[in-house]
C-alpha positions in Angstrom: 29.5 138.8 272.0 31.1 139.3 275.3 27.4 138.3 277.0 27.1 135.1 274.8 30.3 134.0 276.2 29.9 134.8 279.3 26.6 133.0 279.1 28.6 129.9 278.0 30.7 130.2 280.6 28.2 130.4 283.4 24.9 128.1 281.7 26.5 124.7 283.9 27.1 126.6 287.4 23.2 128.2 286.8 21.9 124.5 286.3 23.7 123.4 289.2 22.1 126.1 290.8 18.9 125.4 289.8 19.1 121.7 290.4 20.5 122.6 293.9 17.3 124.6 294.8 14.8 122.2 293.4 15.5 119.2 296.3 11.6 117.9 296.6 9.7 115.8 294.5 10.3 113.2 292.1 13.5 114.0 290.2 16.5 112.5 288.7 19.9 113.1 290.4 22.9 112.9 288.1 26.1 112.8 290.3 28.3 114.9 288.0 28.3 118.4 286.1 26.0 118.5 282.9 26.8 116.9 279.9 28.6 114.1 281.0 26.9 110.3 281.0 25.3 110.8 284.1 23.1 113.9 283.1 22.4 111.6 279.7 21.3 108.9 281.8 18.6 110.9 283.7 17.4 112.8 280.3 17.1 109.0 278.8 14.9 108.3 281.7 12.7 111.4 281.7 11.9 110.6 278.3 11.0 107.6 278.4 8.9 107.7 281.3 7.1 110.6 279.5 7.0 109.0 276.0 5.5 105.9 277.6 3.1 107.9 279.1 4.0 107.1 282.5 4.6 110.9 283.9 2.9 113.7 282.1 6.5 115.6 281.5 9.6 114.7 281.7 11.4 114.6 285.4 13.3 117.6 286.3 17.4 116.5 286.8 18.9 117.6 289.7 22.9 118.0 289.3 25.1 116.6 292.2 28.8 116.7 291.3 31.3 115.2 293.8 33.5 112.6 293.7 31.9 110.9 290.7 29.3 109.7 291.9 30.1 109.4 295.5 28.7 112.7 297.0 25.3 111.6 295.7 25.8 108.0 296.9 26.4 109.2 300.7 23.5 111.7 300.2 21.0 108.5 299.5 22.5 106.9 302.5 22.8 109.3 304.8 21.0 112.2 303.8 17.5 111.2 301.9 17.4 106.9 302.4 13.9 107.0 302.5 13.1 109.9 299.9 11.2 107.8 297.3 11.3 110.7 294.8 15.0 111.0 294.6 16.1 108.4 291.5 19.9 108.5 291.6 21.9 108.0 287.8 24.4 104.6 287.9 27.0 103.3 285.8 29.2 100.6 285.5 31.6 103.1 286.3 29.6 103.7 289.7 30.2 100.1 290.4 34.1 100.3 289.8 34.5 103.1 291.8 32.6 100.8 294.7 34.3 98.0 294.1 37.3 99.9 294.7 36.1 101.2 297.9 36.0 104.9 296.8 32.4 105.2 298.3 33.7 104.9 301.8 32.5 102.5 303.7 29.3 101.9 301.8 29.4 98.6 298.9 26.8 97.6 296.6 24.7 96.4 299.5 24.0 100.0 300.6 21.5 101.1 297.9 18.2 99.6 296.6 18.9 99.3 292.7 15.6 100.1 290.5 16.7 99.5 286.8 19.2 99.1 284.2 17.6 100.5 281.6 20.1 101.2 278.6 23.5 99.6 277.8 26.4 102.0 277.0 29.8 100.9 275.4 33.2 102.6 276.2 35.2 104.2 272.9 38.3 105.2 272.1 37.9 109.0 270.7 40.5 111.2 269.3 40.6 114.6 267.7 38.8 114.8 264.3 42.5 116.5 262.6 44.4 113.2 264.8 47.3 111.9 262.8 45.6 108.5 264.5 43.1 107.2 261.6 42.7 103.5 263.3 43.2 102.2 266.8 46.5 100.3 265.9 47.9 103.7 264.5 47.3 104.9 267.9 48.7 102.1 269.8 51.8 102.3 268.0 52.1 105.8 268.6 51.8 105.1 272.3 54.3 102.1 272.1 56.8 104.2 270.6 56.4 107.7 272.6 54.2 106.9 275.2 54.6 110.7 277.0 53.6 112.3 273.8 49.8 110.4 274.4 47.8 112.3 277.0 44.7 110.6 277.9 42.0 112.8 279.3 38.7 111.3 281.1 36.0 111.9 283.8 37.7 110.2 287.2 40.6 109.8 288.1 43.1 106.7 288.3 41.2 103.8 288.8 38.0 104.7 287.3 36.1 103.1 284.1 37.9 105.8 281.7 41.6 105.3 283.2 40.7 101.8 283.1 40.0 101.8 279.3 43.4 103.8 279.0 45.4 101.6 281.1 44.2 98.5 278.9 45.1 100.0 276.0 48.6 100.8 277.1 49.1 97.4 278.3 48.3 96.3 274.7 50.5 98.4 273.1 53.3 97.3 276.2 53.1 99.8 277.8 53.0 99.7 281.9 49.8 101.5 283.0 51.9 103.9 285.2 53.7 105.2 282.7 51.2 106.4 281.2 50.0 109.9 281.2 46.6 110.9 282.3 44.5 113.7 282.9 41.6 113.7 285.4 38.2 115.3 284.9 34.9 115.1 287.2 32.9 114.3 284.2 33.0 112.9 280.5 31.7 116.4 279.1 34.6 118.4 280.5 37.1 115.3 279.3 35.5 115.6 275.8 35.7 119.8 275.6 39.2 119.3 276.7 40.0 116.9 273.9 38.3 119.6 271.4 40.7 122.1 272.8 43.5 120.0 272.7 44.6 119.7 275.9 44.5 115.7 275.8 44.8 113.9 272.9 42.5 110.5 273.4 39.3 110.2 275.1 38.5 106.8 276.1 34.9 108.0 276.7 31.1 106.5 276.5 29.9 106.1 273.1 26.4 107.7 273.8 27.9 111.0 275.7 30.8 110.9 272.4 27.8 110.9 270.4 25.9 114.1 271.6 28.8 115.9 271.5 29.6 114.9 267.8 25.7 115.9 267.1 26.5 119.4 268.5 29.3 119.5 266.5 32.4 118.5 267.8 35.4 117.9 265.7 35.8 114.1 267.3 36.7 110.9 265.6 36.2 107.8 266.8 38.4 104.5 266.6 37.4 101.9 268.0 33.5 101.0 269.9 34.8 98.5 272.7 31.8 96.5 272.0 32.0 92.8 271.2 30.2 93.0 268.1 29.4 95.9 265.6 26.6 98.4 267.0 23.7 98.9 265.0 22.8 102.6 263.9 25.4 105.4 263.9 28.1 102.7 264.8 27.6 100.4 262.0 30.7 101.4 260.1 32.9 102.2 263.4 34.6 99.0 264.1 35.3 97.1 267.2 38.7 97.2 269.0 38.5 93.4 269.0 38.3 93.6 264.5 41.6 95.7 265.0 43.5 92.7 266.8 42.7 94.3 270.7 40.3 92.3 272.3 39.0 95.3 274.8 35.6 95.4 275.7 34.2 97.8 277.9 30.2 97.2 278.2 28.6 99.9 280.4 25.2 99.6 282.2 23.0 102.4 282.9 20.3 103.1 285.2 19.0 104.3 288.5 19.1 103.4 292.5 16.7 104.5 295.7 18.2 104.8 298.9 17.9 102.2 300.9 14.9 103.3 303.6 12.6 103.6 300.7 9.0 102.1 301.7 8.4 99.4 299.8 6.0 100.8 298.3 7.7 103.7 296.6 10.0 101.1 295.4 7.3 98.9 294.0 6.0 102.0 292.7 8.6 103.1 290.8 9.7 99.6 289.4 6.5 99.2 288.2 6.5 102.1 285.9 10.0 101.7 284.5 9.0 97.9 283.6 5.8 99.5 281.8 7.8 102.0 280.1 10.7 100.1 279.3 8.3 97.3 277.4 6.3 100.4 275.7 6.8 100.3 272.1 8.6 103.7 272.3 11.4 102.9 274.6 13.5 101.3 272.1 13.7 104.7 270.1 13.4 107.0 272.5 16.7 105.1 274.2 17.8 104.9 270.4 17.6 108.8 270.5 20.4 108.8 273.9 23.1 106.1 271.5 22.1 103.3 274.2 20.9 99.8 273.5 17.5 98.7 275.3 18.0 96.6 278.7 15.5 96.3 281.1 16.9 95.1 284.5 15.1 95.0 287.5 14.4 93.1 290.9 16.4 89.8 290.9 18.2 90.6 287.8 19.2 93.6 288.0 20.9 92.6 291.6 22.7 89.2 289.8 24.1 91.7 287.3 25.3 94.1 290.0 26.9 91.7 291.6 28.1 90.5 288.6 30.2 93.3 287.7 31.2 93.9 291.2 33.1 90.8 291.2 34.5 91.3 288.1 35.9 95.1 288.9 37.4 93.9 292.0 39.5 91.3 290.0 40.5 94.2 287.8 41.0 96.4 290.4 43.3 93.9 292.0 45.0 92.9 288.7 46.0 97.0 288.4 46.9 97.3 291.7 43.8 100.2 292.6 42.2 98.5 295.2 41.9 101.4 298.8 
């Protein structure tokens, strides 16, 4: 018994490890600890690069925590830009934290983005034994004890997750810096804290909520900050908006090249993820990670950057995070 745990409490640090040591060939980075969005993002990819028969297995992940996400951004730039092997996990949440400045000096300009391949939607996730059964029940209980509501999420103030919190407590009136919130570097160790009851709302990612409700967590969830209904496993969860809080929180998902890649790496690699992403597998092999099929690359994917970056840095401005 004592060697299972200890297993369990060392398997993350010996993937680290491991991803540490393997630093040459084609790979997928994920800029956070396992488990967490990031690390889904990059098994998402391998598969479907695999199932469309694109790459004969599945590309190893490398794990880079730091900052979320901003160790592994300043390593593209500064440490590997031309390294055409080395595909680097995004998120919308990768944006906001550039839109805020938290990169340092680098903005979206800095990168060469390859594909959005897979849209995400934040949720609102509680404790399966909550005395919260619907998202109004839980803004009411923030309304009238707001210090008894601990939100716990991968970043820290200012990030996607504090930014789901923080418009939720302005919709149940109360000021976003009254608040209280916990930081983690990624969604999985927000989530295990939730299970253990060290914070009692999670306003995670619905496709990281849903692996850890397949393993077997005891997690509810409230809302799906989506504007409609999700198909699939989210079909009966209903929106935040068809509770009376119109919160939405799409979230984009996909990879980036550093930005001395040749062209021809970059052509390379764009030109398998547009094969696999139009394979007739993609759909349920995404459909396997809880995200919805988007393929973005070239032009588009650089209009929807953008995009978003505009409309963080209103928000970011609007909450007062801006560095």
């Amino acid at each position: 018994m004592r060697a299972g745990l200890l297993l369990r409490v060392l398997l993350p640090w010996l993937l680290l490890a491991c991803g540490a040591a393997a630093q040459t060939g084609p790979r997928c980075i994920a800029p956070a600890k396992p488990g967490g969005g990031f690390d889904l993002t990059c098994q998402a990819l391998g598969r479907l690069l695999h199932a469309s028969g694109q790459l004969a297995q599945p590309l190893p992940t490398v794990y880079q925590p730091g900052g979320i996400g901003a160790l592994a951004f300043k390593s593209s730039v500064t440490r590997r830009p031309d390294d055409g092997g080395a595909l680097v996990a995004f998120s919308s949440g990768s944006l906001l934290n550039l839109a805020q400045g938290r990169f340092g000096p680098y903005d979206e300009r800095s990168v060469r983005w390859l594909a959005g391949m897979g849209m995400d939607y934040g949720v609102i996730a509680v404790r399966q034994d909550a005395p919260y059964r619907t998202l109004p029940a839980l803004v009411e209980a923030l309304r009238a004890q707001p210090a008894r509501v601990v939100f716990g999420a991968g970043g820290s103030i200012g990030s996607q997750d504090w930014m789901k919190a923080a418009l939720l407590a302005r919709a149940a009136g109360v000021g976003h810096k009254a608040m209280r919130f916990v930081a983690f570097e990624g969604g999985g160790e927000a989530l295990a804290a939730l299970v253990g009851d060290h914070v009692q709302v999670v306003p995670g990612d619905a496709a990281e909520v849903a692996r850890q409700i397949d393993q077997g967590a005891p997690i509810r969830i409230l809302a799906v900050l989506a504007p409609d209904r999700l198909p699939g496993r989210w079909a009966r969860t209903p929106t935040a908006r068809e509770q009376g809080l119109d919160i939405e929180w799409p979230i984009l998902r996909g990879v980036y090249l550093g930005p001395g890649v040749s062209e021809q790496d970059f052509r390379h690699w764009a030109g398998m993820l547009e094969r696999a992403m139009a394979h007739p597998a993609a759909a349920q092999e995404l459909e396997r990670f809880g995200l919805q099929p988007v393929a973005l690359t070239g032009a588009a994917l650089d209009a929807a950057v953008r995009s978003q970056m505009d409309a963080y840095r209103r928000l970011a401005r609007d909450f007062g995070v801006m560095r």
